[in-house]
N, CA, C and O atoms as a Tinker XYZ file with bonds, in Angstrom:
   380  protein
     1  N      0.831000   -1.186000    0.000000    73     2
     2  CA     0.000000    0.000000    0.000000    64     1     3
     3  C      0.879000    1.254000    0.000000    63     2     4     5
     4  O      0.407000    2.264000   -0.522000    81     3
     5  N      2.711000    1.315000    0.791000    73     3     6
     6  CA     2.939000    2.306000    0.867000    64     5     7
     7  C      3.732000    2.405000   -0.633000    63     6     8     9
     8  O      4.020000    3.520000   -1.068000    81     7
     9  N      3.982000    1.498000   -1.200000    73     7    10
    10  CA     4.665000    1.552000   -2.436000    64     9    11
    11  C      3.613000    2.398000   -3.656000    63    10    12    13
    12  O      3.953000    3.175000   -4.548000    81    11
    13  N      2.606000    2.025000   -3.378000    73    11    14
    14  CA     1.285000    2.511000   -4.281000    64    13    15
    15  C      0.973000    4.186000   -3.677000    63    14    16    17
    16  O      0.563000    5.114000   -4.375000    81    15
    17  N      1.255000    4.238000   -2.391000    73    15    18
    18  CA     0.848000    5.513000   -2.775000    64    17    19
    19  C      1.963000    6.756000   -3.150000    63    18    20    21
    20  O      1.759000    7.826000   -3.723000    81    19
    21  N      3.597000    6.010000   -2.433000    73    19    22
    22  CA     4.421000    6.826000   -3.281000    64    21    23
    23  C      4.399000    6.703000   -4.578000    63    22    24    25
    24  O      4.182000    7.811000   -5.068000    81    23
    25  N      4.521000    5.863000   -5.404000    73    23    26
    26  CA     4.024000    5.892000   -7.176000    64    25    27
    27  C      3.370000    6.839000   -7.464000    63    26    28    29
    28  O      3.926000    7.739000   -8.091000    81    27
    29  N      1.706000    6.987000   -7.040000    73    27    30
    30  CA     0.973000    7.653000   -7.109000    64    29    31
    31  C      1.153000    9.319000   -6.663000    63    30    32    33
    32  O      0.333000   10.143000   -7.066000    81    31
    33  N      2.300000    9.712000   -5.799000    73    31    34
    34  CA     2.330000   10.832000   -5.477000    64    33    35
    35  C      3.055000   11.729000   -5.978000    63    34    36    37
    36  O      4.230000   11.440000   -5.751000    81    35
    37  N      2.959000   12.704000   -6.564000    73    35    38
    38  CA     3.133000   13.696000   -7.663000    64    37    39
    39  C      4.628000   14.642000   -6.795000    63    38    40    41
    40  O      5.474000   15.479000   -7.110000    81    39
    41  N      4.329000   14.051000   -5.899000    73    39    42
    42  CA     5.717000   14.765000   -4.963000    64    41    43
    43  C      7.080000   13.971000   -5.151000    63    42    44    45
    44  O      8.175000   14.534000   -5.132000    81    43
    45  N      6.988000   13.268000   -5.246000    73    43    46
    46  CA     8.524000   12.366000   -5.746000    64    45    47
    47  C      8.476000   12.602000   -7.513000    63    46    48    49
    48  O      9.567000   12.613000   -8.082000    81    47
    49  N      7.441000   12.754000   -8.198000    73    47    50
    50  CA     8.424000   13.448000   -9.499000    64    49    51
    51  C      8.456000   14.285000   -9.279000    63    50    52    53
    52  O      8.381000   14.780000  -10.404000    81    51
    53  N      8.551000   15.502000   -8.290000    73    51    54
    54  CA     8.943000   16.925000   -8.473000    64    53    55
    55  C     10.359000   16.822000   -7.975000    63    54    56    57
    56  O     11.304000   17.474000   -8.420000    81    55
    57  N     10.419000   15.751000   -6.804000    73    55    58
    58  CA    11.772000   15.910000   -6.337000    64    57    59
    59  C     12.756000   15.143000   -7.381000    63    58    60    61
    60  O     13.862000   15.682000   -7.365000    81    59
    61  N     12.696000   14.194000   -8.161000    73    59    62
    62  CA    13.090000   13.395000   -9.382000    64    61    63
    63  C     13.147000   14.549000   -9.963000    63    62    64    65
    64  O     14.232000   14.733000  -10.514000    81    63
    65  N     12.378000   15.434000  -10.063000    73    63    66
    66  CA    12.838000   16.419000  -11.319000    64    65    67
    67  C     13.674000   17.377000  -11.252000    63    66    68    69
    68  O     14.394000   17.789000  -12.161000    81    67
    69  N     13.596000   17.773000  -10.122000    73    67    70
    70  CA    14.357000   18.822000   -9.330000    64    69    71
    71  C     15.705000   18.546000   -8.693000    63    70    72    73
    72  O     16.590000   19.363000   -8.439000    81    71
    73  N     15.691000   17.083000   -8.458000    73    71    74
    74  CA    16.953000   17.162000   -7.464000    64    73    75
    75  C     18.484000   16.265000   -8.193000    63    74    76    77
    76  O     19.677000   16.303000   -7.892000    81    75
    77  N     17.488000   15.305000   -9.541000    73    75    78
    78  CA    18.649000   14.525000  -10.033000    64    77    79
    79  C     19.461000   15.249000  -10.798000    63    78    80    81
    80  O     20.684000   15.113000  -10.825000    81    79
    81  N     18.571000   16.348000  -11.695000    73    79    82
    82  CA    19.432000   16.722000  -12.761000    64    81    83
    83  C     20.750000   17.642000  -12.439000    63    82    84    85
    84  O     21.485000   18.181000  -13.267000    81    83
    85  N     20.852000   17.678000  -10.937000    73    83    86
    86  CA    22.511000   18.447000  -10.360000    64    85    87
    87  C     23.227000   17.137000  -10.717000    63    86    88    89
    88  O     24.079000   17.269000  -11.596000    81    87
    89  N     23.055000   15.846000  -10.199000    73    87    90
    90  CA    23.814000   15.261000  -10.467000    64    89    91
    91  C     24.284000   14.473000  -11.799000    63    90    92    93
    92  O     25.097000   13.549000  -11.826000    81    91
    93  N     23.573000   15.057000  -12.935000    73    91    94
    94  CA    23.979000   13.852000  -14.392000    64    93    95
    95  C     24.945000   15.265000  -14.837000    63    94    96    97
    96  O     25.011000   16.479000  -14.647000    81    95
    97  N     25.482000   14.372000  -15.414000    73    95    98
    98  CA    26.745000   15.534000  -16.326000    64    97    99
    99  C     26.759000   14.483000  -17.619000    63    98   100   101
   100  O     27.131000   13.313000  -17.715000    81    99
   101  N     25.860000   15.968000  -19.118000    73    99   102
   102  CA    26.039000   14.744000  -19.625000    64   101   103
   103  C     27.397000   14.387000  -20.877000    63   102   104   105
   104  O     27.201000   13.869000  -21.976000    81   103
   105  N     28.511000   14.755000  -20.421000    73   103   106
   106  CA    29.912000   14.586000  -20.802000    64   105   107
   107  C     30.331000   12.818000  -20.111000    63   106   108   109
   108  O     31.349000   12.178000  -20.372000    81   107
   109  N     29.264000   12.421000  -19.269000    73   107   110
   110  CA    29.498000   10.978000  -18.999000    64   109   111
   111  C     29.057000   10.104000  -19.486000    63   110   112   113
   112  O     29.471000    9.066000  -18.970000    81   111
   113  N     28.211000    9.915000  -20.469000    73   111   114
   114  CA    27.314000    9.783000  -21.519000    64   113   115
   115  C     25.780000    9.618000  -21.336000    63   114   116   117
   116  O     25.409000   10.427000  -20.485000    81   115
   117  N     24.713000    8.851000  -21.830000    73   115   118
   118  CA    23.060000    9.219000  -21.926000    64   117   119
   119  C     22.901000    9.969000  -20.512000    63   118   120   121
   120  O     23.533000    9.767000  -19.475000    81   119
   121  N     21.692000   11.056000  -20.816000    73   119   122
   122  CA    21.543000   11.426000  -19.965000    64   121   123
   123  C     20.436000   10.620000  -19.300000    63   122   124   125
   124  O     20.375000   10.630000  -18.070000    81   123
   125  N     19.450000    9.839000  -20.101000    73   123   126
   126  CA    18.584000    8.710000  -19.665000    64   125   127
   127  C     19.319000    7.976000  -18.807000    63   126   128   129
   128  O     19.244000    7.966000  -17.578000    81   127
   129  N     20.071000    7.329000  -19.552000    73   127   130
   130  CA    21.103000    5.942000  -18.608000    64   129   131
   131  C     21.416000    6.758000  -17.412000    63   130   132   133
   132  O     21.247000    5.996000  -16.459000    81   131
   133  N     21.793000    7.941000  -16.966000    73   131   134
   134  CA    22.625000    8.254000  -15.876000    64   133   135
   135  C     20.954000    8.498000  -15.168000    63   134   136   137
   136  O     20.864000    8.085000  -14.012000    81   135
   137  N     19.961000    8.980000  -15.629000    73   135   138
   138  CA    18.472000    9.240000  -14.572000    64   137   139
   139  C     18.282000    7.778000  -14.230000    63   138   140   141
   140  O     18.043000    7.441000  -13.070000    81   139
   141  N     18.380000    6.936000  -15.179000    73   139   142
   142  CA    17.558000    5.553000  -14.416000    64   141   143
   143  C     18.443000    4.623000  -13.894000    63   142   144   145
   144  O     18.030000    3.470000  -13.772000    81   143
   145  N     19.842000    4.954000  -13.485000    73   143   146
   146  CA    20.703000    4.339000  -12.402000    64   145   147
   147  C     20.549000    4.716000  -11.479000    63   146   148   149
   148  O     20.563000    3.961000  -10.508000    81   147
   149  N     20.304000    6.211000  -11.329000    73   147   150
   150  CA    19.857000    6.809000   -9.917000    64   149   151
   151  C     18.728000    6.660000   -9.632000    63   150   152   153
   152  O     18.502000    6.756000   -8.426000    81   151
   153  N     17.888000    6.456000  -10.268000    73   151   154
   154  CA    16.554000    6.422000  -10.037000    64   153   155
   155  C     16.315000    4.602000   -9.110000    63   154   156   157
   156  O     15.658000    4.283000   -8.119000    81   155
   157  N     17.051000    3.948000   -9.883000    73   155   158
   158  CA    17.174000    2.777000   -9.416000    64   157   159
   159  C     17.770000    2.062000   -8.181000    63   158   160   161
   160  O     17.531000    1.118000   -7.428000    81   159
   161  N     18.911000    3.287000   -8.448000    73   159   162
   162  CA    19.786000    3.370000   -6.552000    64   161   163
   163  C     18.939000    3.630000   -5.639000    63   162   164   165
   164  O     18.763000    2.972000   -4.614000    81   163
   165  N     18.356000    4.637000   -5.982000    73   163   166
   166  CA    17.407000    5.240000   -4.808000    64   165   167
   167  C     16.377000    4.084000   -4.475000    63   166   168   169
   168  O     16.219000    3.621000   -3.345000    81   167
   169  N     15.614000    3.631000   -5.751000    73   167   170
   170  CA    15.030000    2.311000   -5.210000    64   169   171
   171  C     15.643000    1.284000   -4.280000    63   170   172   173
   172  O     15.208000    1.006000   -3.162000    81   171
   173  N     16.505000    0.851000   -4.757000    73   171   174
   174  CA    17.431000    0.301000   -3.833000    64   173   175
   175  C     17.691000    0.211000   -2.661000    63   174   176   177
   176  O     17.626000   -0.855000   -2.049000    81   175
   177  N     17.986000    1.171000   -2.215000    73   175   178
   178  CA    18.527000    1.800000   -1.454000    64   177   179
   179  C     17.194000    1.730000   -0.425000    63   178   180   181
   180  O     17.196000    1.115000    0.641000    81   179
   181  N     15.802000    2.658000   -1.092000    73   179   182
   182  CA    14.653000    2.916000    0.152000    64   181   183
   183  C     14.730000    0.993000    0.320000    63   182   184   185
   184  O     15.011000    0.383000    1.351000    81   183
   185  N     14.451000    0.507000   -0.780000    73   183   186
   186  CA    13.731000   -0.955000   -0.413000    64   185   187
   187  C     13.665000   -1.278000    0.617000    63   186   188   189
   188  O     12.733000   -1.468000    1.398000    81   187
   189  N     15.342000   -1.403000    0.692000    73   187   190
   190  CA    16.355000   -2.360000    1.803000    64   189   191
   191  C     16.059000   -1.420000    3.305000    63   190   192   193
   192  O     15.752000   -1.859000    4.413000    81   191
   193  N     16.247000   -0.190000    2.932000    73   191   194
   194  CA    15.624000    0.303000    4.415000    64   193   195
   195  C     14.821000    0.401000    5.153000    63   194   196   197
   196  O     14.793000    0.216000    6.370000    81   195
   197  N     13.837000    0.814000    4.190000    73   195   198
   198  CA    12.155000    0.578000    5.063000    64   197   199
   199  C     12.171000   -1.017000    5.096000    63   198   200   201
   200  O     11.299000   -1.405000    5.874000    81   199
   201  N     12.929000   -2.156000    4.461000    73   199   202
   202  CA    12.385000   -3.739000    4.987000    64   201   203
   203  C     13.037000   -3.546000    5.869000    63   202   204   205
   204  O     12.311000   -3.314000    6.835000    81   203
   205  N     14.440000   -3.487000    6.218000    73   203   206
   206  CA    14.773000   -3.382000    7.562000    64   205   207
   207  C     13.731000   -2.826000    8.771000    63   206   208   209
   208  O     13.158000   -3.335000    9.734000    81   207
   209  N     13.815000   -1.582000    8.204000    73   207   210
   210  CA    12.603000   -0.873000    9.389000    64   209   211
   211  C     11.874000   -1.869000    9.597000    63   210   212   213
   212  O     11.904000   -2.461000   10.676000    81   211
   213  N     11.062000   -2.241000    8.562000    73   211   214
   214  CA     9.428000   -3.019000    8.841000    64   213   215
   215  C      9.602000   -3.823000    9.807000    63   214   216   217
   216  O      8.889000   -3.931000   10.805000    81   215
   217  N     11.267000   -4.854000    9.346000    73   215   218
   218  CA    10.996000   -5.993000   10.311000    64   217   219
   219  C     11.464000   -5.841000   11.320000    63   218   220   221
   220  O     11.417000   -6.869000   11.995000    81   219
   221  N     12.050000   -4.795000   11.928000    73   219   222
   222  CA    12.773000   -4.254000   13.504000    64   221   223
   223  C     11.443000   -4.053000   13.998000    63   222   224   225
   224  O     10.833000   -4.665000   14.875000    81   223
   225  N     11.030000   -2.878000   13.124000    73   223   226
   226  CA     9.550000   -2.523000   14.338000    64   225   227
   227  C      8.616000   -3.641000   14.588000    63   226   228   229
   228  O      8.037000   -3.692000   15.674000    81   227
   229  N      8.314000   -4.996000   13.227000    73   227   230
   230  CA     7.769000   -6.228000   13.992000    64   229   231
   231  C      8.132000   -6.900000   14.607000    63   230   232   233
   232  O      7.366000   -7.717000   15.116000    81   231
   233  N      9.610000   -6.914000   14.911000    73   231   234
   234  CA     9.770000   -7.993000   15.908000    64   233   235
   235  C     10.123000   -7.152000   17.776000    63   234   236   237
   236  O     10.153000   -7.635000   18.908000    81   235
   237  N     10.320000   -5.784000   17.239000    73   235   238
   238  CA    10.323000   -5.201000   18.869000    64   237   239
   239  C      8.788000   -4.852000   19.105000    63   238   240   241
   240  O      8.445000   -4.337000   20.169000    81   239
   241  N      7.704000   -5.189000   17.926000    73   239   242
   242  CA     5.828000   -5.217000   18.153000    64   241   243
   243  C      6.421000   -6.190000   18.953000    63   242   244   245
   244  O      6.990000   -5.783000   19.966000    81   243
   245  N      6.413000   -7.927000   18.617000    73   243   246
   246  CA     6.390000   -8.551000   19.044000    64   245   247
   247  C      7.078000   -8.865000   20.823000    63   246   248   249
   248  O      6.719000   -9.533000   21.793000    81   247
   249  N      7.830000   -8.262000   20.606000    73   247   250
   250  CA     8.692000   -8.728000   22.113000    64   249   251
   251  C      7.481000   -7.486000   22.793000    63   250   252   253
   252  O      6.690000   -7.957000   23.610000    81   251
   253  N      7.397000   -6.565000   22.597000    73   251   254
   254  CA     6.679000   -5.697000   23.866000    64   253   255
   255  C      5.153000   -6.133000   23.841000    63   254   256   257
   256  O      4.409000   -5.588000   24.657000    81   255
   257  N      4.819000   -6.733000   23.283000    73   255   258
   258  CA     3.123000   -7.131000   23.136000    64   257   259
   259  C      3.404000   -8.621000   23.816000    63   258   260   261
   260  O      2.296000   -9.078000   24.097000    81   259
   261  N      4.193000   -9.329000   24.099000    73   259   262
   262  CA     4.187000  -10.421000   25.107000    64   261   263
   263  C      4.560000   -9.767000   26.300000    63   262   264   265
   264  O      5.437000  -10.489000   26.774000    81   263
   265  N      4.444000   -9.129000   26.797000    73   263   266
   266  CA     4.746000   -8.303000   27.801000    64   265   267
   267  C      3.384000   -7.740000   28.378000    63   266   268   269
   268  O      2.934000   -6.623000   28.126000    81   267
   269  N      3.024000   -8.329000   28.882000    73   267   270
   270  CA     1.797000   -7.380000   29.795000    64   269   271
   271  C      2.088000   -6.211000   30.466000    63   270   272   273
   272  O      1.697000   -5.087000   30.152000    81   271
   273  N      2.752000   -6.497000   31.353000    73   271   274
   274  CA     3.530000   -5.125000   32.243000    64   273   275
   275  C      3.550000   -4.309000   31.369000    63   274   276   277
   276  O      2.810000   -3.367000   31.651000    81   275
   277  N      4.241000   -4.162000   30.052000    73   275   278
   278  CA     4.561000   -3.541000   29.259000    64   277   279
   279  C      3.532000   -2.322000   28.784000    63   278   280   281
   280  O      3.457000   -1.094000   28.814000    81   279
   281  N      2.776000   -3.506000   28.316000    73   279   282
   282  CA     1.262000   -2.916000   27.898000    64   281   283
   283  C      0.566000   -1.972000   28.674000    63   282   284   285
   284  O      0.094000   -0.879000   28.365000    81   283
   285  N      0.586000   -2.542000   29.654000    73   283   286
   286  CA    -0.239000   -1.568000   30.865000    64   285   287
   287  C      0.741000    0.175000   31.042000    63   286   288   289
   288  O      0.365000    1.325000   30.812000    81   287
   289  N      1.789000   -0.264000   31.435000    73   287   290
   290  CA     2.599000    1.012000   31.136000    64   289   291
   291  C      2.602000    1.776000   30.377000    63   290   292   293
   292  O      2.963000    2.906000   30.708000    81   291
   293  N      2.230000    1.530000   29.109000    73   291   294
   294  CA     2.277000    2.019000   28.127000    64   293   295
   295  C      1.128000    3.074000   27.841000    63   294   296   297
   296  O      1.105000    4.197000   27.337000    81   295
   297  N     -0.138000    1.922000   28.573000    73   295   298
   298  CA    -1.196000    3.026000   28.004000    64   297   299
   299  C     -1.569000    3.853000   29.492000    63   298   300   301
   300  O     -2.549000    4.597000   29.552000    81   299
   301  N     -0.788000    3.654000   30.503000    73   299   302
   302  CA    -1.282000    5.061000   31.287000    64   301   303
   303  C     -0.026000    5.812000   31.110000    63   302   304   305
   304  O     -0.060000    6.837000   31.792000    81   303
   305  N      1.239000    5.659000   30.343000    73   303   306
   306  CA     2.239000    6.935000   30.108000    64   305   307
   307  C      1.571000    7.378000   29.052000    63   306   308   309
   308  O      1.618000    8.599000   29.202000    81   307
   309  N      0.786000    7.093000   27.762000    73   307   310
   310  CA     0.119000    7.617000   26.833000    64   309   311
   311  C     -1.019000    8.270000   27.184000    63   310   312   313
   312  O     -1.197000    9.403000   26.738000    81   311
   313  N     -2.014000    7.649000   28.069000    73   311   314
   314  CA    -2.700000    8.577000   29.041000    64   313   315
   315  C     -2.711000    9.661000   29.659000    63   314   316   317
   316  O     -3.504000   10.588000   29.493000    81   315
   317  N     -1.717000    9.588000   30.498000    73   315   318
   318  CA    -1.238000   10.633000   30.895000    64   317   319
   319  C     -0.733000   11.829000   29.769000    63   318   320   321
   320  O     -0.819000   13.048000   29.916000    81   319
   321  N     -0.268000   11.197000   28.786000    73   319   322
   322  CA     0.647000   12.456000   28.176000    64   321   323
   323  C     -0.236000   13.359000   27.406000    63   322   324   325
   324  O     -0.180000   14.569000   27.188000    81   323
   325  N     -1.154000   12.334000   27.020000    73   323   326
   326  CA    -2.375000   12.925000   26.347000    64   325   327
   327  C     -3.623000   13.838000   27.378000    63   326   328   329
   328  O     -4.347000   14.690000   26.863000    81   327
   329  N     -3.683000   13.560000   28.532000    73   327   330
   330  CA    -4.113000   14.591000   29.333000    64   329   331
   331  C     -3.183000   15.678000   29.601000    63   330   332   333
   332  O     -3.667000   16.801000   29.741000    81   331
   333  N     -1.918000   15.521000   29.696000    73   331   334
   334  CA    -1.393000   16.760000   29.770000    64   333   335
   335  C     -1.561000   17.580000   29.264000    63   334   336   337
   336  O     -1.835000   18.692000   29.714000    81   335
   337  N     -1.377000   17.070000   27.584000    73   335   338
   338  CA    -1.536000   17.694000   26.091000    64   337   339
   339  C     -2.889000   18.818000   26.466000    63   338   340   341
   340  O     -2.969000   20.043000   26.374000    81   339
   341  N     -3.791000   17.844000   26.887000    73   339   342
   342  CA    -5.266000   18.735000   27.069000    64   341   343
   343  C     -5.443000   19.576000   27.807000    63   342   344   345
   344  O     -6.238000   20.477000   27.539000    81   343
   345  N     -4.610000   19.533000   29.203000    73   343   346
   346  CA    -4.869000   20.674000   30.243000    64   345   347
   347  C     -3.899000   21.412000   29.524000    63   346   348   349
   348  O     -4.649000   22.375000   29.367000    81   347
   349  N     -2.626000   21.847000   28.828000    73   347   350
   350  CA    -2.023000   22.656000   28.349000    64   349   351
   351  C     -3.023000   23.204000   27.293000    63   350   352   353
   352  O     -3.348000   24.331000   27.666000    81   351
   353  N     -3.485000   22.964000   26.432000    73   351   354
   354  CA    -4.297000   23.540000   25.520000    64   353   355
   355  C     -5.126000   24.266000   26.312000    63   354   356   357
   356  O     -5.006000   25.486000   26.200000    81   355
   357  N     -6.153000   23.750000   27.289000    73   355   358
   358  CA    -7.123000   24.560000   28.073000    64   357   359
   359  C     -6.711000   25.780000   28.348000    63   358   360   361
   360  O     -7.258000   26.814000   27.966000    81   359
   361  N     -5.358000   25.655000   29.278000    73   359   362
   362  CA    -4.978000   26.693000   29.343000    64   361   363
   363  C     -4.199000   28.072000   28.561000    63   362   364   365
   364  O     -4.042000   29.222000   28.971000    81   363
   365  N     -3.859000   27.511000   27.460000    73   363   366
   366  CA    -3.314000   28.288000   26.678000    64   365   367
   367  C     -4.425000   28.848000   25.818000    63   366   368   369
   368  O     -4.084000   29.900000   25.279000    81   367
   369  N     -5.787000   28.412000   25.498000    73   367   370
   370  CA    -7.041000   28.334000   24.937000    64   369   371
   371  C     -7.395000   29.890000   26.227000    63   370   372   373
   372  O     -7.831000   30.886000   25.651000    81   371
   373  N     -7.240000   30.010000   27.550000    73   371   374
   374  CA    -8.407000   30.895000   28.361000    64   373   375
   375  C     -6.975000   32.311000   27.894000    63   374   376   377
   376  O     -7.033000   33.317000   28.601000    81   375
   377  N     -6.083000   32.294000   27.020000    73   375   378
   378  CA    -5.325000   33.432000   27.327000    64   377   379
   379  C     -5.462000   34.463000   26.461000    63   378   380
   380  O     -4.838000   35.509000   26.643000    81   379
């Protein structure tokens, strides 16, 4: 889904358009060939990182979701932080 909606988003060809052409010089030859190596690095490159990401953040899901203690902690420090959030607004809201 997140692959589909970067495709779909009109913001990565602006930055494709904007940001490769500093780097082709075209005294190195096609200027095509030199866009779709980079274009391809960069693929590359995100792939391998966001899979990394994906599977760090599922397997530290996993270790803290067998964790009860965990759980419970979790949602009264989120609790809490989120009432804070609210009495700060209140008050910044009466000024």
């Amino acid at each position: 889904m997140g692959l589909v909606t970067s495709l779909l988003n009109p913001k990565v060809a602006v930055l494709y358009l904007s940001l490769l052409p500093q780097f082709i010089d075209p005294a190195n030859g096609s200027v095509f060939s030199q866009s779709v190596i980079f274009g391809f690095t960069h693929i590359a490159v995100s792939l391998t990182l966001n899979s990394i990401f994906a599977l760090t953040a599922g397997s530290v899901a996993l270790f803290f979701s067998s964790r009860p203690s965990f759980m419970l902690v979790q949602r009264w420090l989120m609790g809490t932080v989120l009432a804070g959030l609210a009495v700060r607004m209140a008050f910044e809201a009466q000024r």
